[in-house]
N, C-alpha and C positions, 0 to 999 in steps of 0.2 A: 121920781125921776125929774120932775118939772123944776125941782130942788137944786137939781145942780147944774151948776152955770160953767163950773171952773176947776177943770183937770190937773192935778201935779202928777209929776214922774220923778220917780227916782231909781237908783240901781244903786245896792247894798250887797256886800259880802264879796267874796272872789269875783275878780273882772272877767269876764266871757266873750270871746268872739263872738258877733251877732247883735250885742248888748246896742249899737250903736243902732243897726237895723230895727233892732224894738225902740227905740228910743222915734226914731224918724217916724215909723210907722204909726206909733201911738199919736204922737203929736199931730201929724197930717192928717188922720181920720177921727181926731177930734176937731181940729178947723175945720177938716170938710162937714162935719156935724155941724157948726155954729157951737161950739165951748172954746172958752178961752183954754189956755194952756198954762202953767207954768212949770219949769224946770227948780229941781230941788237939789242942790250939790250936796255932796258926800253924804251920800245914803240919810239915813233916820240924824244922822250928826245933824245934817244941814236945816232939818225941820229944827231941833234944838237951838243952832245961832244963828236961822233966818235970814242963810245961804239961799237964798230963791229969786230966779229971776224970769220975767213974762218971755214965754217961747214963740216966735213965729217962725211959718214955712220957713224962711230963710234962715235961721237958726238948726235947722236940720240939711242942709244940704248938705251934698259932699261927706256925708259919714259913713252911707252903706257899709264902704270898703274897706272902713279903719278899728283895727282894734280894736280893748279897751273901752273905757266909756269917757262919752264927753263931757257926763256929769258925774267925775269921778266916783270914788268909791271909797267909803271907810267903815271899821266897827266902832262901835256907840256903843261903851257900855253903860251910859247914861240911860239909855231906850230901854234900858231892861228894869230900871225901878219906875215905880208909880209915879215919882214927883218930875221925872223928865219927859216921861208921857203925855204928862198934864201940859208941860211947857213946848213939846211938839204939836199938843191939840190946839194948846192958845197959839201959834204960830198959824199955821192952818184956818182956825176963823181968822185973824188980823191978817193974813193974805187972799181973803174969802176964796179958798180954794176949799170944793165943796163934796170931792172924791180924789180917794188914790191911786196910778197905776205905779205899783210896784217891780221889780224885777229882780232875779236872785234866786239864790238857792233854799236852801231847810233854814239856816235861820232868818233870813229876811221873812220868810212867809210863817214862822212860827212869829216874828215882831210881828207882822201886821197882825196875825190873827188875835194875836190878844189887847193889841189898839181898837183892833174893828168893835171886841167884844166891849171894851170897856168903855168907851165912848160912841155904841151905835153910829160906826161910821164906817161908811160905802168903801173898801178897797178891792181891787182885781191884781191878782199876782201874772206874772209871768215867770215861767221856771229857765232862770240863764245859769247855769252851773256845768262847769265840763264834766263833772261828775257822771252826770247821768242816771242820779239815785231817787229821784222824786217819782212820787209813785203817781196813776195817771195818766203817764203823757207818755207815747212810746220814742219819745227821742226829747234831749232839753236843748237849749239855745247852746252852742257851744260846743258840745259833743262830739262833732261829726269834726269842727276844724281841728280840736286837740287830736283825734282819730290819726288825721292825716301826719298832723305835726310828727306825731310819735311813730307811726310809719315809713314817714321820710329819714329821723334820726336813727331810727332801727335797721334801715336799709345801710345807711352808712355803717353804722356799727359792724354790721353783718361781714362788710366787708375787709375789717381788721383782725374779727373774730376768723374768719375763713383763713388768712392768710399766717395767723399766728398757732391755730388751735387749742383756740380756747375757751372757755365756757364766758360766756356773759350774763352774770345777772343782771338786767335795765327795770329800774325800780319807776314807775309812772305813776303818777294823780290817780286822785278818786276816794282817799281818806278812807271813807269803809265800805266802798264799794269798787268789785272789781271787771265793770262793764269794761271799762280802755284798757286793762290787763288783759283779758278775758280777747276781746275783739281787735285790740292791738298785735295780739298773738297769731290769730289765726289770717291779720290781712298781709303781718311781715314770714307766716314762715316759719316762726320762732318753735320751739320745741315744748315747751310748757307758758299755762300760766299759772300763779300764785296767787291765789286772791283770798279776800278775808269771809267770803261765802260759804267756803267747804274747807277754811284751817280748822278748824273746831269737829270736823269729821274723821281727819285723817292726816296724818303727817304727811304734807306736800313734796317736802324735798325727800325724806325716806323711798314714796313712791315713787319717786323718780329717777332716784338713782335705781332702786331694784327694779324697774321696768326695763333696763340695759335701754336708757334714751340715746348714748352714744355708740351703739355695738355700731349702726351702719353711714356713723358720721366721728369727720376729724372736730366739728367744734358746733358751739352749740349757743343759741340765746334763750334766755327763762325772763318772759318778765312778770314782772311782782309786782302788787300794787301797794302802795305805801300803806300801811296799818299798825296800829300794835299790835293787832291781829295776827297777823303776817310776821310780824320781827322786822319788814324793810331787807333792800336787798343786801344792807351793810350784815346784819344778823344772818340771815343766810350764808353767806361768802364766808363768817365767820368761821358757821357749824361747816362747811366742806372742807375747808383748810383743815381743820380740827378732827373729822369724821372719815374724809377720802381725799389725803393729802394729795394723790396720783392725777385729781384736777388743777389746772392751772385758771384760777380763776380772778377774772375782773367784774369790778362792778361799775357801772353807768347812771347814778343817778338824775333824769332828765328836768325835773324842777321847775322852774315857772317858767320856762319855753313853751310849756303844752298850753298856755295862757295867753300865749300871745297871735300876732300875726292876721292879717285877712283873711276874715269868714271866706268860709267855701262856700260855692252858690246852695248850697243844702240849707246851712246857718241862717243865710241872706233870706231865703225864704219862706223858713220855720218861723223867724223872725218877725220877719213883714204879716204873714199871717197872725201869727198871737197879738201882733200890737194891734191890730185890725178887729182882733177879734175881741181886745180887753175893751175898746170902745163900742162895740155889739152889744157884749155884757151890760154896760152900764144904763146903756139905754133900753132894754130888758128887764131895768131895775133887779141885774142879779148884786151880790155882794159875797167879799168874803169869800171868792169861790179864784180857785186858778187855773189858770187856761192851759187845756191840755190838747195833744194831739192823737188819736188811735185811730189805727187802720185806717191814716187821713185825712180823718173827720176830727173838727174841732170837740171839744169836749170841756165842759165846768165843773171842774173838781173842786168841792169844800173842801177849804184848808185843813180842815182836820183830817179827812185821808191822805192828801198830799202828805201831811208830814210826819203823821203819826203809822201810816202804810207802809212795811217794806217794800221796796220794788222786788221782784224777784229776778234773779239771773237766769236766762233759757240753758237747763242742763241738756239741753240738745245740742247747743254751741260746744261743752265741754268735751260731749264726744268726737264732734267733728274734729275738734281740733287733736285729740287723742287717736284720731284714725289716719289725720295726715300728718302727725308728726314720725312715726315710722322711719 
């Protein structure tokens, strides 16, 4: 620990609401430590062309609130062979920055883990991914504001749906996970979700129609979390039109809306906490490990469960939402 003098941050992979809030938080509770700071632009790229600039307090203000990150964000497929590895490590000594805080979903923390491995060198993840799929943590940075975002579009939709009678498919984020499908369903209302958790169990949309979901309603919204898994809500709409012409169906696909916008104070907080808590870590002399939250206590998850762990979906949620859709 006495080793390290000098903090970098970066944020890699899909941008997150909150990401801004981890960025602030990390940075100010490493000055309030006594380590210098520096800022790493566009993800693992930036270690590569030596995008890095020295961070003070005042470099972080005014971002809590904002989108997006300020240290933008890109994919490096360079970070994924040996020889750019090498040329992010030599970047890293030549800016004697002497630990990482990371931030990001499954693949930012599958890059760091096999940096940390190969060069024995100190990084702390933070999980910002609206996914929500990292296993560990019971909520990631982002989560809760895409939640809302898809909430609020859903609400409006609902009300086109009502007045036309009509089925809406709303196809939302999450890749191959179906938490904002799942939980977006049951905060709008919605009649079903579609998620890539239980298509491999059972035909989603068969059981849905034979469960008579619209005997005691004129219209209806299903949303679906984008998958190959799933088919997406385009493949869906298809199989109705084709299977039960007698639907009159639209599809909504929401898209990188659920990406944007000012964190909720939930985000803001999760936030501030993790970056608070990756500088805990480091002085701790952990490594390698990413900061998690359960049952509101912080928590150090080894990269290798983070990423290698399903998270699993609460099948208790699934009922709920199958006893209020009725």
């Amino acid at each position: 620990m006495s080793q390290i003098k000098c903090i970098g941050i970066l944020t890699s992979g899909g941008d997150a609401p909150g990401m801004n809030a981890a960025i602030r938080a990390v940075t100010r509770a490493a000055i309030y430590n006594g380590f210098e700071v520096k800022g790493i632009y566009r993800g693992y790229k930036g270690l590569i062309t030596g995008e890095i600039a020295p961070f003070k307090t005042q470099n972080v203000s005014n971002i809590i609130q904002q989108g997006g990150t300020i240290l933008k964000t890109a994919r490096c497929q360079e970070f994924k062979t040996a020889e750019g590895r090498k040329i992010a490590y030599d970047t890293l000594v030549k800016e004697n920055i002497d630990a990482l805080v990371v931030i990001g979903g499954d693949g930012t923390l599958t890059g760091a883990r096999i940096f940390a491995t190969e060069y024995n060198y100190p990084i702390v993840g933070l999980p910002g991914t609206i996914d929500n799929d990292l296993y560990g943590t019971d909520t990631t940075i982002g989560y809760d504001t895409a939640l809302n975002t898809i909430m609020e579009a859903v609400d409006k939709i609902r009300d086109t749906a009502t007045s036309h009678e009509r089925l809406f498919f709303i196809e939302v984020m999450g890749r191959d996970a179906g938490f904002l499908a799942l939980n977006g369903a049951i905060a709008t209302g919605a009649e079903a979700a579609i998620i890539p958790e239980i298509s491999t169990e059972v035909d989603q949309l068969e059981e849905l129609i034979k469960n008579g979901f619209r005997k005691s309603k004129n219209s209806s919204i299903v949303l679906v979390a984008e998958s190959p898994i799933t088919g997406g809500a385009m493949h869906l709409a298809e199989r109705v039109q084709k299977e039960y012409p007698q639907y009159d169906v639209r599809v909504t696909i929401l898209g990188h809306i659920q990406r944007g916008g000012s964190p909720t104070a939930h985000d803001r907080i999760l936030a501030s906490r993790m970056g608070a808590a990756a500088i805990d870590a480091l002085l701790e002399d952990q490594r390698n490990v990413m900061i998690g939250i359960r049952n509101n206590e912080i928590e150090y998850v080894p990269f290798n469960k983070a990423i290698k762990n399903d998270k699993p979906i609460d099948r208790e949620l699934l009922n709920t939402l199958r006893k209020l859709s009725i």
